[in-house]
C-alpha positions, -999 to +999 in steps of 0.1 A: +000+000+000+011+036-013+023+056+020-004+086+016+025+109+034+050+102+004+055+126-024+043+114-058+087+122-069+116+099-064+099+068-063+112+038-085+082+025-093+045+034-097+015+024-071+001+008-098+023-019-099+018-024-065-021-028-073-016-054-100+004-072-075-024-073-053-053-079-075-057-115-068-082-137-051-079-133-013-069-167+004-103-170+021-115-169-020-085-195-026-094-218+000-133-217-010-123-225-046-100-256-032-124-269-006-152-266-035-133-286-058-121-314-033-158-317-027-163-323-061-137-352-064-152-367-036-187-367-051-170-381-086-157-412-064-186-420-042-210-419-079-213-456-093-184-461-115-204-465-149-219-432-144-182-417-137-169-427-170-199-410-188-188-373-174-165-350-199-137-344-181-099-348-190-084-387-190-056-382-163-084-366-139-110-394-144-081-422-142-072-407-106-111-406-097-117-446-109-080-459-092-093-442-061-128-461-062-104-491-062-083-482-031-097-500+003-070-487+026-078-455+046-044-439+044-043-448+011-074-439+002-069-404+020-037-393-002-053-406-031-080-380-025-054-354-020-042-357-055-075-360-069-077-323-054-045-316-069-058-331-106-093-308-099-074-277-097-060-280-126-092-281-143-105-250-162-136-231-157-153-244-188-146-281-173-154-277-143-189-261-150-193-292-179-188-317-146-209-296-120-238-295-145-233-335-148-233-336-112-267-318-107-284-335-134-278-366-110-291-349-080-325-345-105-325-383-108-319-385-072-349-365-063-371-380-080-361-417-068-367-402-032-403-388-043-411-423-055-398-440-025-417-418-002-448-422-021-445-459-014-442-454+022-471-430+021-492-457+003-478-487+031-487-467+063-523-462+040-527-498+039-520-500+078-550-476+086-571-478+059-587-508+045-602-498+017-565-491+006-562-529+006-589-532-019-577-506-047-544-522-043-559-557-051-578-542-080-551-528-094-528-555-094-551-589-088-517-610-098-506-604-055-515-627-027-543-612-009-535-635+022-501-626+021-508-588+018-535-597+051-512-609+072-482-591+064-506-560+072-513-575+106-478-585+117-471-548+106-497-537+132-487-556+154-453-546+156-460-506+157-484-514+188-452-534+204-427-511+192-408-547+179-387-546+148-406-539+113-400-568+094-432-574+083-435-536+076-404-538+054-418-568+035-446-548+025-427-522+015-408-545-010-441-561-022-449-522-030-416-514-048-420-546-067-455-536-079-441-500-089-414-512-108-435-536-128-458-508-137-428-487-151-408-519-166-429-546-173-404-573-169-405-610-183-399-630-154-423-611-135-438-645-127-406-655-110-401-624-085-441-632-073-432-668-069-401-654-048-420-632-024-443-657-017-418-682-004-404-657+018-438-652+031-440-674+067 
């Protein structure tokens, strides 16, 4: 900083140059940037590794992000992280908004499997106090066991009023998810996962 008391004669240089000097980001800004980017990594190696390899990024980066997925020791594990970090900051601004906008577009998946999850467990805990829930279930999908669904429905009440562990409660939950994903994939051996749920019934 330019001593205010100091004539503008005799000086070597101009104040100027000190200013260009000092134009950079602040290390708070530096450290944001870094701690942003490390995040990043992190969220690169805790994706499934199929999806990894589908986001643009350089080779040497994504190589460090799948050899790290490999890596089961923590110390190893932790410095492989570290140059991941290292690799991310070398990244440009133009690739790392290519890989953020990757990484959101996931979180939209995301999203949307939590929605449909939670309207499952809205429709169970229907089932549980409503019984005519039972019935449009049946209607819609006559292929389930209706003695199954009855009983499973009653251990499940059971176990709320006992506080004991919701296994019967999960079950339905399964029967549920099965159910929904048949509606959006009809699948071929459909036949076989109903003839799998049924053994597991007790």
């Amino acid at each position: 900083m330019v001593n205010p008391n100091r004539g503008s004669g005799g000086v070597g240089f101009s104040s100027t140059e000190f200013e260009q000097e000092y134009e950079r980001p602040s290390k708070t800004e530096l450290k944001r940037q870094s701690d942003a980017l490390q995040k990043m990594g992190q969220t690169l190696v805790e994706a499934p590794r199929d999806r990894v390899k589908r986001v643009p990024m350089p080779e040497d980066v994504l190589d460090a992000i799948l050899d790290c997925q490999n890596i089961t020791n923590h110390e190893g594990r932790r410095r492989q992280m570290q140059f991941i970090g290292k690799k991310m900051r070398t990244l440009d601004e133009a690739e790392v908004a290519v890989i953020q906008k990757t990484i959101d577009s996931w979180k939209g998946a995301s999203k949307s499997e939590t929605a449909a999850m939670h309207a499952l467990e809205r429709r169970r805990d229907k089932l549980l106090t409503d019984d005519k829930a039972l019935t449009t279930l049946l209607e819609e999908n006559p292929e389930l066991d209706v003695q199954q669904l009855r009983t499973l429905i009653r251990n499940a009440r059971k176990e709320q009023a006992e506080n004991k562990p919701p296994k019967a409660y999960r079950e339905i939950f399964q029967i549920l998810k099965q159910v929904d994903a048949k509606k959006n994939k009809p699948s071929a051996d459909g036949d076989e996962q109903d003839e799998d749920s049924e053994s597991d019934d007790e």
